[in-house]
PDB file of N, CA, C and O in Angstrom, chain B, residues numbered from 101:
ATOM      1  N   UNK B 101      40.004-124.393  47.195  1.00  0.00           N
ATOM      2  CA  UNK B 101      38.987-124.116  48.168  1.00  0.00           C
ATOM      3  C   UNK B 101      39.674-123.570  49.422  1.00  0.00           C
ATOM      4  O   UNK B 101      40.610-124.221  49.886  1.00  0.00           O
ATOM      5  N   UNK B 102      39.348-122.597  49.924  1.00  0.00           N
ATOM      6  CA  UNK B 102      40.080-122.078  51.019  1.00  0.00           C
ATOM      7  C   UNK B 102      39.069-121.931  52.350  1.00  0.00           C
ATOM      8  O   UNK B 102      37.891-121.572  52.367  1.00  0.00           O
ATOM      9  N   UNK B 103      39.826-122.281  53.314  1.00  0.00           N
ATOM     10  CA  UNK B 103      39.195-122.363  54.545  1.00  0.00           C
ATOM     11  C   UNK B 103      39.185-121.242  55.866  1.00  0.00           C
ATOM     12  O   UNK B 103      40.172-121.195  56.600  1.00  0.00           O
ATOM     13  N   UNK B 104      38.006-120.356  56.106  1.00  0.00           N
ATOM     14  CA  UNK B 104      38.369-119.633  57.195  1.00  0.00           C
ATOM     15  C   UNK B 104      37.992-120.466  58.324  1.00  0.00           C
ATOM     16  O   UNK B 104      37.210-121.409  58.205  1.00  0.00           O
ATOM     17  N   UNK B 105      38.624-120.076  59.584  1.00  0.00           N
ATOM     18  CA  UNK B 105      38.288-120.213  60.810  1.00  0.00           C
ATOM     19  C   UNK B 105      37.261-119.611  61.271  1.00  0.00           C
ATOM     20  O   UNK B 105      37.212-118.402  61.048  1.00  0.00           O
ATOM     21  N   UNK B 106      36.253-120.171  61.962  1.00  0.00           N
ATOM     22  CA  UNK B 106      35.044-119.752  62.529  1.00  0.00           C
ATOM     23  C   UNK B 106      35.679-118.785  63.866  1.00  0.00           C
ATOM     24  O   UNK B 106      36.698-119.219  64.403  1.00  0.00           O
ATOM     25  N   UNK B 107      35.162-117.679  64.313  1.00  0.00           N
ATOM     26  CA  UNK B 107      35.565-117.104  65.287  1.00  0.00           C
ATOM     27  C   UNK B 107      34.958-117.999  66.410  1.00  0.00           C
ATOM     28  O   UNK B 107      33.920-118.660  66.379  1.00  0.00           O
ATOM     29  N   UNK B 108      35.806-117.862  67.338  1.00  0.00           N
ATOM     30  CA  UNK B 108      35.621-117.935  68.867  1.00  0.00           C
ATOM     31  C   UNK B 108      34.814-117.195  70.027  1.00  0.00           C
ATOM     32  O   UNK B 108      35.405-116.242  70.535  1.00  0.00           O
ATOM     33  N   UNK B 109      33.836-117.433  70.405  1.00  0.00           N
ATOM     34  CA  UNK B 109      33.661-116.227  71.612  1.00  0.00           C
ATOM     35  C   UNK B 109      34.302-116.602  72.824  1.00  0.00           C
ATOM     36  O   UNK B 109      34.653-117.648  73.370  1.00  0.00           O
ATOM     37  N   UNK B 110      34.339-115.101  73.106  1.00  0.00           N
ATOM     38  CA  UNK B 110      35.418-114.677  74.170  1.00  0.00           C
ATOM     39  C   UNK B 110      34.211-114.894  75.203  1.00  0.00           C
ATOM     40  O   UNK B 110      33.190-114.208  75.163  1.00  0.00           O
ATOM     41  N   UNK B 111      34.403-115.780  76.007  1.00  0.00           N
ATOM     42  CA  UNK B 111      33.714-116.246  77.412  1.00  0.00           C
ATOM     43  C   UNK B 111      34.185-115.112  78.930  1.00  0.00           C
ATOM     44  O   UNK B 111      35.317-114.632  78.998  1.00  0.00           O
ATOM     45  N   UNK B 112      33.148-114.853  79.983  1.00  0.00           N
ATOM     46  CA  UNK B 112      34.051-113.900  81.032  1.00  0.00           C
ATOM     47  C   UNK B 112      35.273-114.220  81.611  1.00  0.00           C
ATOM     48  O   UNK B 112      36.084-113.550  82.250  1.00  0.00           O
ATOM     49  N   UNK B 113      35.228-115.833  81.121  1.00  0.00           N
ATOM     50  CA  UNK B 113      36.195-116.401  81.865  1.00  0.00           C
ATOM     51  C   UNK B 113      37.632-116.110  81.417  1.00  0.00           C
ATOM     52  O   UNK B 113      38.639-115.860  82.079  1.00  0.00           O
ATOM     53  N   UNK B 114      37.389-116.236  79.829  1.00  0.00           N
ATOM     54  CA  UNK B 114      38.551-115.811  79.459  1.00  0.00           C
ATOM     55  C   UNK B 114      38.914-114.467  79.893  1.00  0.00           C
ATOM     56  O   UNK B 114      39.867-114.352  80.664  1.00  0.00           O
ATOM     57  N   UNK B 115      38.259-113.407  79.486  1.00  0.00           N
ATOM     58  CA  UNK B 115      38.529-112.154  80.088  1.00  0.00           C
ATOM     59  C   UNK B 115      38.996-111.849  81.327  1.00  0.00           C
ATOM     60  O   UNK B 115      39.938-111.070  81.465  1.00  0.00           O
ATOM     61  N   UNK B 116      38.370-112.447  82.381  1.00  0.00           N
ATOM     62  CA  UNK B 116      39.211-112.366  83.552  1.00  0.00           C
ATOM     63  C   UNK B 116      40.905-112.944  83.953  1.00  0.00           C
ATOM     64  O   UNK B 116      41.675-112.623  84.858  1.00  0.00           O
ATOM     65  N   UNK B 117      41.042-114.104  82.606  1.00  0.00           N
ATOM     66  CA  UNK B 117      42.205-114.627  82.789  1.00  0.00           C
ATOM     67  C   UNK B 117      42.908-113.607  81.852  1.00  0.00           C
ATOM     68  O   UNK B 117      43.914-113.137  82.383  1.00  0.00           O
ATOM     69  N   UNK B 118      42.698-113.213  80.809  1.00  0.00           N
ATOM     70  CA  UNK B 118      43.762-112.411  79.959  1.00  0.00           C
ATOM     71  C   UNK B 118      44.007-111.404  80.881  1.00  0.00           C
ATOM     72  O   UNK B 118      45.175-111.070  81.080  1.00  0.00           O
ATOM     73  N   UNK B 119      42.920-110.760  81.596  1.00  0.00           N
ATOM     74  CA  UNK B 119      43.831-109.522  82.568  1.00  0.00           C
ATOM     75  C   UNK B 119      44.585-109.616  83.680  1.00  0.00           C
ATOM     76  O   UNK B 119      45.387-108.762  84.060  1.00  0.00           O
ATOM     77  N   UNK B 120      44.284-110.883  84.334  1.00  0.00           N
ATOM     78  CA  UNK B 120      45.088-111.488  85.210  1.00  0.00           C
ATOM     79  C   UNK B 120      46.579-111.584  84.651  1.00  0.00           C
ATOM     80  O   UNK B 120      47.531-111.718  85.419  1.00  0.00           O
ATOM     81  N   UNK B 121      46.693-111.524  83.575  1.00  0.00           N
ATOM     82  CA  UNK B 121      48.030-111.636  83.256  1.00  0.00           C
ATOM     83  C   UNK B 121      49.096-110.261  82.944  1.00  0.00           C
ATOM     84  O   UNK B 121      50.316-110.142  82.834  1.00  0.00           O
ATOM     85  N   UNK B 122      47.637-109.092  82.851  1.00  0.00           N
ATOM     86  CA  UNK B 122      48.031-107.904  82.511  1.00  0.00           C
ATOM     87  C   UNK B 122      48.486-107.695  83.735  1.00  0.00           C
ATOM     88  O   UNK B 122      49.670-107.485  83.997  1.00  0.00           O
ATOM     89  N   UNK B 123      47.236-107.759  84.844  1.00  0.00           N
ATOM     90  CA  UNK B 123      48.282-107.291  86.311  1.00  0.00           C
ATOM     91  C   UNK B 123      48.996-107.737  87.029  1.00  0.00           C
ATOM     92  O   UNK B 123      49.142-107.478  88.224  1.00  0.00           O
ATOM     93  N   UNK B 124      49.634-108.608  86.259  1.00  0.00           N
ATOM     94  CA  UNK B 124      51.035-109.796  86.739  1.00  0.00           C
ATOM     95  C   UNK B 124      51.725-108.779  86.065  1.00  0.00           C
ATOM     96  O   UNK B 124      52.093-107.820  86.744  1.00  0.00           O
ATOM     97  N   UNK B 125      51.920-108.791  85.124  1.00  0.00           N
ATOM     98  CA  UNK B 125      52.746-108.071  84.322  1.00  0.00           C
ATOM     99  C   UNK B 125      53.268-106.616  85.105  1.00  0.00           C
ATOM    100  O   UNK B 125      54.454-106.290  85.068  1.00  0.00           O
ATOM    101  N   UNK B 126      52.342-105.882  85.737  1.00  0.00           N
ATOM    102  CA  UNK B 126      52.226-104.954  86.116  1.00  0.00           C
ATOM    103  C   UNK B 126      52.338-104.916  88.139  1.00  0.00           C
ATOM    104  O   UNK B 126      52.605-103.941  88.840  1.00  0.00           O
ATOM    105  N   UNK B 127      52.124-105.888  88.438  1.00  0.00           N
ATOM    106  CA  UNK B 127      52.527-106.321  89.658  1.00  0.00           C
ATOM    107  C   UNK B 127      54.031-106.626  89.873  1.00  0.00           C
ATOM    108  O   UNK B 127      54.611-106.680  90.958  1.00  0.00           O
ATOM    109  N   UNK B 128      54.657-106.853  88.395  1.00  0.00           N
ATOM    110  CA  UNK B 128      55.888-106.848  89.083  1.00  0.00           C
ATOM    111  C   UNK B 128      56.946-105.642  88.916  1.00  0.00           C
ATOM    112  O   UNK B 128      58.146-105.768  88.675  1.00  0.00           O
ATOM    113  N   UNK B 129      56.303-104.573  89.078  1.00  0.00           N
ATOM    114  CA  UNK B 129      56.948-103.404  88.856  1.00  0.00           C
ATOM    115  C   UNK B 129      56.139-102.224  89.930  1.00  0.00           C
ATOM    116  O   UNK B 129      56.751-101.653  90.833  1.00  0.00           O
ATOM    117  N   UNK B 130      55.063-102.058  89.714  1.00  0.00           N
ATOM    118  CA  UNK B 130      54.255-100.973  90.690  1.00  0.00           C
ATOM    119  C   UNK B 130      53.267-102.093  91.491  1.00  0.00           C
ATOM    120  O   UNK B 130      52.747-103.062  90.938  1.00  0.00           O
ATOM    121  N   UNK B 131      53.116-101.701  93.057  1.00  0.00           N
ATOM    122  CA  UNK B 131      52.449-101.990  93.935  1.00  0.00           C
ATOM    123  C   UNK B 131      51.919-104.059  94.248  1.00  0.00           C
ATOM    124  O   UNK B 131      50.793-104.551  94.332  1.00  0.00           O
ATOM    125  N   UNK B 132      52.846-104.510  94.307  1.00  0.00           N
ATOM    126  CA  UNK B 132      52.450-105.887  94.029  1.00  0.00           C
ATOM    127  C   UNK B 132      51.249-106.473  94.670  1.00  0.00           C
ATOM    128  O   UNK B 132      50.501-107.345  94.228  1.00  0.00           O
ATOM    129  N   UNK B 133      51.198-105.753  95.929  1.00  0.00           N
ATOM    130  CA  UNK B 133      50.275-105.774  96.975  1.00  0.00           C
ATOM    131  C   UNK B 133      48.822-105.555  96.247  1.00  0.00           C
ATOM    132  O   UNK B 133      47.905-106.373  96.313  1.00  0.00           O
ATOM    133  N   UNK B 134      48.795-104.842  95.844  1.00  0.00           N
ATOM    134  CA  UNK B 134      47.475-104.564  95.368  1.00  0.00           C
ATOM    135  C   UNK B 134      46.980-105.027  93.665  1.00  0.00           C
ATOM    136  O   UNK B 134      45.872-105.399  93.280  1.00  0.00           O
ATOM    137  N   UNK B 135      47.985-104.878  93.046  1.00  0.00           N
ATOM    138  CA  UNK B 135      48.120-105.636  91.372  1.00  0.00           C
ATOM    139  C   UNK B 135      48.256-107.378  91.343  1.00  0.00           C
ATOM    140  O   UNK B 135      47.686-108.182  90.605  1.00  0.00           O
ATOM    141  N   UNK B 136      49.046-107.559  92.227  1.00  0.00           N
ATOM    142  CA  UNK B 136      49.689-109.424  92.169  1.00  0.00           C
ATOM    143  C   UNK B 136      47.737-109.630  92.867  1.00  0.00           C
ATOM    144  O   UNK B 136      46.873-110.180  92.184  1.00  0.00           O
ATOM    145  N   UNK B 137      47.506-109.137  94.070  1.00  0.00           N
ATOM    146  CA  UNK B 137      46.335-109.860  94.307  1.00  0.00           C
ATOM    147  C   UNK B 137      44.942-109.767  93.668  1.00  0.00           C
ATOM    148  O   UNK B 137      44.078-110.643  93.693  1.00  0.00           O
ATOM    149  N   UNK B 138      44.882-108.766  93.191  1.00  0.00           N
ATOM    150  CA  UNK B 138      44.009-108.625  91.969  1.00  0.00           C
ATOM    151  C   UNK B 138      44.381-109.600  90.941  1.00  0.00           C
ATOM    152  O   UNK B 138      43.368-110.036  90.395  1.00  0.00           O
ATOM    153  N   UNK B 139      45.437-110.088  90.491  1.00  0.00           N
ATOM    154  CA  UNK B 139      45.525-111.082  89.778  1.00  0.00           C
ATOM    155  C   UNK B 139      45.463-112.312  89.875  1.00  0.00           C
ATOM    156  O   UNK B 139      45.233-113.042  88.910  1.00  0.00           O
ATOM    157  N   UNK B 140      45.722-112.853  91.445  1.00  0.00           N
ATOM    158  CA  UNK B 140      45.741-113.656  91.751  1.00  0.00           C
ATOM    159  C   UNK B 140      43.865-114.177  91.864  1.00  0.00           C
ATOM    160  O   UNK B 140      43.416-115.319  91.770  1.00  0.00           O
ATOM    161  N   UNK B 141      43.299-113.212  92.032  1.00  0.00           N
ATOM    162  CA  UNK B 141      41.695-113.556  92.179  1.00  0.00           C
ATOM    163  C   UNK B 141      40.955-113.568  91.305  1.00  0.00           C
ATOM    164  O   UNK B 141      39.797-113.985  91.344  1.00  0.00           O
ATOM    165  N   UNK B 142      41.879-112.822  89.816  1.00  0.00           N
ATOM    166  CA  UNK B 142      41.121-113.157  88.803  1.00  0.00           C
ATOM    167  C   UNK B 142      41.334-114.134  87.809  1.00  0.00           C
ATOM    168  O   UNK B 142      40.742-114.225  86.733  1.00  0.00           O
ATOM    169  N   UNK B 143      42.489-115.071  88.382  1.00  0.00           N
ATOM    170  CA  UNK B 143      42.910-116.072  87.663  1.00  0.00           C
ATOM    171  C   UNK B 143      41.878-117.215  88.180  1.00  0.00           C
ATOM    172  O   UNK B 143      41.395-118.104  87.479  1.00  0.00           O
ATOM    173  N   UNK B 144      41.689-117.032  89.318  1.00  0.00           N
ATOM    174  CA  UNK B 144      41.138-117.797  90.250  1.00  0.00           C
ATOM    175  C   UNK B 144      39.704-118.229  89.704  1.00  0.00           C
ATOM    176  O   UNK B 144      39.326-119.358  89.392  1.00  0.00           O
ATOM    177  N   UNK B 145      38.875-116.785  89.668  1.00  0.00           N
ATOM    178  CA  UNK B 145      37.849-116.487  89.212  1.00  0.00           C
ATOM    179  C   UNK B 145      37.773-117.498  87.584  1.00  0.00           C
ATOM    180  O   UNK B 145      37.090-118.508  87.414  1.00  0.00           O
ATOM    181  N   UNK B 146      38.649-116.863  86.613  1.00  0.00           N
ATOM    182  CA  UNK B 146      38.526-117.201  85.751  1.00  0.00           C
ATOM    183  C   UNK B 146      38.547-118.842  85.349  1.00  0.00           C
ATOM    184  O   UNK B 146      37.820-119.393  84.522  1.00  0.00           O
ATOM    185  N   UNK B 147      39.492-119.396  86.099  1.00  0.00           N
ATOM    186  CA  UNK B 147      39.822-120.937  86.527  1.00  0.00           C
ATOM    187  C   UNK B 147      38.321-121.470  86.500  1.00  0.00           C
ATOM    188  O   UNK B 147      37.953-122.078  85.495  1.00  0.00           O
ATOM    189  N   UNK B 148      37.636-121.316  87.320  1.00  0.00           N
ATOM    190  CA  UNK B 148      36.481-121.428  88.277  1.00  0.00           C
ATOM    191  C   UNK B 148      35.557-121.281  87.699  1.00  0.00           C
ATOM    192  O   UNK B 148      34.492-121.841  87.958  1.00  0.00           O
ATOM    193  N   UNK B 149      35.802-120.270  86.521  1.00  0.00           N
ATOM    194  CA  UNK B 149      34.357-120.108  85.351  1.00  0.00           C
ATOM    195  C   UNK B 149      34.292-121.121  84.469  1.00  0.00           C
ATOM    196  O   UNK B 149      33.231-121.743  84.417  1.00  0.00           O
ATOM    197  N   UNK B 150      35.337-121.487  83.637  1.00  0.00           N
ATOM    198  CA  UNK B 150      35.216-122.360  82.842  1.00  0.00           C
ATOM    199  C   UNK B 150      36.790-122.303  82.145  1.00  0.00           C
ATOM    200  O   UNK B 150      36.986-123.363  81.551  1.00  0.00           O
ATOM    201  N   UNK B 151      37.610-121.655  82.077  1.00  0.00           N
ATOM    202  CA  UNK B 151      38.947-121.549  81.747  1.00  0.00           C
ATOM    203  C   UNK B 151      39.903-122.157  82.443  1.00  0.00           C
ATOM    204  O   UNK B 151      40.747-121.745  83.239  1.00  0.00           O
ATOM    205  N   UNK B 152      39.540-123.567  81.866  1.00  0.00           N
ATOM    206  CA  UNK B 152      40.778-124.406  82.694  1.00  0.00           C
ATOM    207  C   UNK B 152      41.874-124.251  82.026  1.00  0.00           C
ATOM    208  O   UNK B 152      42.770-124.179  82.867  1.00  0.00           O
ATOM    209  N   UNK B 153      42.339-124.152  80.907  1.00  0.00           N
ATOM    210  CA  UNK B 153      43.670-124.287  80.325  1.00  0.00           C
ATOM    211  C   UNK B 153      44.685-122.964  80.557  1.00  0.00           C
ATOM    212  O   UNK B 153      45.884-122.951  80.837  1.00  0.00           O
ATOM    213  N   UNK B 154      43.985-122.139  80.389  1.00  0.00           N
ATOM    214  CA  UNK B 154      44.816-120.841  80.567  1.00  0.00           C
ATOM    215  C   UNK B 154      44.269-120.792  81.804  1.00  0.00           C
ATOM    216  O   UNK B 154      45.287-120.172  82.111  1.00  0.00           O
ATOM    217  N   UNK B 155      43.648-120.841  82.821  1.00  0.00           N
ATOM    218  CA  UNK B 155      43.617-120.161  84.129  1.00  0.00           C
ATOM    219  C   UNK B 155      44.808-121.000  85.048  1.00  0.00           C
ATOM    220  O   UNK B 155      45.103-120.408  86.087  1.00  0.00           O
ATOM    221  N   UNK B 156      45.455-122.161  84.835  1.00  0.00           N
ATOM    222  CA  UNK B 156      46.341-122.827  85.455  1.00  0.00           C
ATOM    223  C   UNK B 156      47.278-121.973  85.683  1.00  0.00           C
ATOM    224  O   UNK B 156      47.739-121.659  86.781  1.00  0.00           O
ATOM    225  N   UNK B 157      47.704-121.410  84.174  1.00  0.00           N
ATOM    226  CA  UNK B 157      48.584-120.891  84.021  1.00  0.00           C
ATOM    227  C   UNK B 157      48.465-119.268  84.235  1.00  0.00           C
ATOM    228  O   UNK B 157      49.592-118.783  84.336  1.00  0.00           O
ATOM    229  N   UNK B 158      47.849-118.692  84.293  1.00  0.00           N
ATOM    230  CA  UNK B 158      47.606-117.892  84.998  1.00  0.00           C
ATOM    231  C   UNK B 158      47.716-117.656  86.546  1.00  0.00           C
ATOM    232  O   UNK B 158      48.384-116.708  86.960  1.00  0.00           O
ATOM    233  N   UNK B 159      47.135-118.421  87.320  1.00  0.00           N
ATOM    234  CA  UNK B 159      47.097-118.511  88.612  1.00  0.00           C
ATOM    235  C   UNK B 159      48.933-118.893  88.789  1.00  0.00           C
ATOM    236  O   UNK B 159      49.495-118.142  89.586  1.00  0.00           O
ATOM    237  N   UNK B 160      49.603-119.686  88.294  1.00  0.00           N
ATOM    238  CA  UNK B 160      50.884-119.789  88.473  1.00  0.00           C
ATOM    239  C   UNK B 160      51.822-118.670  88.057  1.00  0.00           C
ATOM    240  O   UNK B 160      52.748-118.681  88.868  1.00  0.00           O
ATOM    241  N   UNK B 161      52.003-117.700  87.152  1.00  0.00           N
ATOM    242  CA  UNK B 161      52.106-116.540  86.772  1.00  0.00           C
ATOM    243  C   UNK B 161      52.016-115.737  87.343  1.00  0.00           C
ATOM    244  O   UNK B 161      52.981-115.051  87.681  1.00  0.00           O
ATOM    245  N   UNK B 162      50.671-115.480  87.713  1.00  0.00           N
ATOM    246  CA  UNK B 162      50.395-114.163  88.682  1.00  0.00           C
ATOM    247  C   UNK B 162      51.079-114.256  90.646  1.00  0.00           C
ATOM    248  O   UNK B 162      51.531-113.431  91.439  1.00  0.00           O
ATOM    249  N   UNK B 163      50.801-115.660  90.673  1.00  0.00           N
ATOM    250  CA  UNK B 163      51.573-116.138  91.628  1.00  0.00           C
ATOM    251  C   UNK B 163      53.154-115.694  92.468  1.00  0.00           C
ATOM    252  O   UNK B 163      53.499-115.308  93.584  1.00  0.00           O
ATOM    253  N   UNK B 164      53.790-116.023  91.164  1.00  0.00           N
ATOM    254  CA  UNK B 164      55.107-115.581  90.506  1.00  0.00           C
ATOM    255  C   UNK B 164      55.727-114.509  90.796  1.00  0.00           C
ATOM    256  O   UNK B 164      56.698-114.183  91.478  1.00  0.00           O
ATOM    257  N   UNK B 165      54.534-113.751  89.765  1.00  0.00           N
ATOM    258  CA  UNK B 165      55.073-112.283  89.305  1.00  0.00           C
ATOM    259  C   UNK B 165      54.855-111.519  90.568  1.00  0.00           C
ATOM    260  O   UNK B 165      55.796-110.781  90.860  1.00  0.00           O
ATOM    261  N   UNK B 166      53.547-111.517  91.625  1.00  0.00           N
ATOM    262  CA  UNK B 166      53.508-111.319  92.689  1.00  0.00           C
ATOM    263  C   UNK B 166      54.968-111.373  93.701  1.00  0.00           C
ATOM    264  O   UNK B 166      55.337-110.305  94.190  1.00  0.00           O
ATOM    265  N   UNK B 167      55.678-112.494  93.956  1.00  0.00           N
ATOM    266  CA  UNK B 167      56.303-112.373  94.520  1.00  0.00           C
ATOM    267  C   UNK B 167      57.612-112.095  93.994  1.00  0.00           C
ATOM    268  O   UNK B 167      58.433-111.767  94.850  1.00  0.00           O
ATOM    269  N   UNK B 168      58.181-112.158  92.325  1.00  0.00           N
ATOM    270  CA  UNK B 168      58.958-111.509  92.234  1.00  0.00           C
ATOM    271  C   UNK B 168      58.639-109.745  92.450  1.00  0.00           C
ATOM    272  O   UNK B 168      59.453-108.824  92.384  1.00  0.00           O
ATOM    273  N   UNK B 169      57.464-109.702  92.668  1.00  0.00           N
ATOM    274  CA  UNK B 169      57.428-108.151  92.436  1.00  0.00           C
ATOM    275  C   UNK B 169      57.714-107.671  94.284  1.00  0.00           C
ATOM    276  O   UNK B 169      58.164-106.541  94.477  1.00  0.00           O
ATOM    277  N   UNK B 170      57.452-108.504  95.417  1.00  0.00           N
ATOM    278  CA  UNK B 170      57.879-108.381  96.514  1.00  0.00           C
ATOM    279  C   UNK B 170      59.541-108.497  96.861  1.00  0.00           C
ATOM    280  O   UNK B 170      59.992-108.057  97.918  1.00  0.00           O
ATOM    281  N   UNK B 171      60.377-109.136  95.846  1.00  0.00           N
ATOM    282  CA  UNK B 171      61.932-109.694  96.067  1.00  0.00           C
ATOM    283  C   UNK B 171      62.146-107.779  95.179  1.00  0.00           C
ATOM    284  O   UNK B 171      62.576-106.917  95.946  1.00  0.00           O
ATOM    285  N   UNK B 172      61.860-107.370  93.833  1.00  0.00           N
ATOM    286  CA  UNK B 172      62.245-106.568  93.545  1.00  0.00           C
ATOM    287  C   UNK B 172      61.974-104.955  94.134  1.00  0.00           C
ATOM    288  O   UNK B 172      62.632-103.919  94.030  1.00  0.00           O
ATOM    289  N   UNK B 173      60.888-105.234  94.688  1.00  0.00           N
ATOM    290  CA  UNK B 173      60.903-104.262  95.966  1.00  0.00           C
ATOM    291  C   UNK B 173      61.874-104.012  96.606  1.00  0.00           C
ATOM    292  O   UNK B 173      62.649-103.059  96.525  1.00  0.00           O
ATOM    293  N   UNK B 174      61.849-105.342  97.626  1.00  0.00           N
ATOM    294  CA  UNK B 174      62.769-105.173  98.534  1.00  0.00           C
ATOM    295  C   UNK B 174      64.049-104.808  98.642  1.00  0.00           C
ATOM    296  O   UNK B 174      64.658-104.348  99.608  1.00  0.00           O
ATOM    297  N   UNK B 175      64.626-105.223  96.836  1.00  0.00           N
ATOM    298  CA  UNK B 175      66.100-105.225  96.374  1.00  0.00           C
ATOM    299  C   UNK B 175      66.438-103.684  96.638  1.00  0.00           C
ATOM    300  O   UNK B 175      67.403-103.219  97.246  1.00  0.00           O
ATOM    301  N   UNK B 176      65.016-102.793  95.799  1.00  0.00           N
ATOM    302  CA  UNK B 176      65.522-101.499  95.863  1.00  0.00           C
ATOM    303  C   UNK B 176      65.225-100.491  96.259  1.00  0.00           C
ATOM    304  O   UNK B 176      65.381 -99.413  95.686  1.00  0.00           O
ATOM    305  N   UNK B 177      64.458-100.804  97.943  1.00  0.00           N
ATOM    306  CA  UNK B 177      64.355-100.330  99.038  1.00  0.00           C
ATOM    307  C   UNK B 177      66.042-100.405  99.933  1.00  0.00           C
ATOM    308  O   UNK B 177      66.452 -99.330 100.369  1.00  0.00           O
ATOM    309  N   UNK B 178      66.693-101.342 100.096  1.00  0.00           N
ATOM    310  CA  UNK B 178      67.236-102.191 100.579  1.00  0.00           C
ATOM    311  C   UNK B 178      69.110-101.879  99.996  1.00  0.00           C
ATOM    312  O   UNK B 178      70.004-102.647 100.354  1.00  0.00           O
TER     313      UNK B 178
END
């Protein structure tokens, strides 16, 4: 007897947290200023909707990547 998994729906909440992680990702290379805080508000957001498990981690991530993306700036301005 074999067992599938019932799918999941994807809630907004989640959605706002999976991209929060895209523009972490992307905050720490082009414009952190404007990518890290976009991420930072949609982790937030997403937290806030109903995505407690991944929005923690998100919001700490984007956090992160934000300010490594301000240290790697600076490195190579500098």
């Amino acid at each position: 007897m074999s067992q599938t998994a019932s799918p999941q729906s994807v809630t907004g909440a989640r959605v706002c947290t999976i991209i929060s992680f895209v523009l972490s990702a992307v905050a720490v290379f082009f414009y952190p200023i404007i990518f890290g805080l976009l991420a930072i508000v949609l982790s937030i957001v997403g937290f806030s909707m109903g995505d407690r498990s991944l929005g923690k981690w998100a919001i700490a991530v984007s956090v992160l990547a934000t300010v490594l993306g301000f240290v790697l700036g600076y490195l190579a301005v500098s």
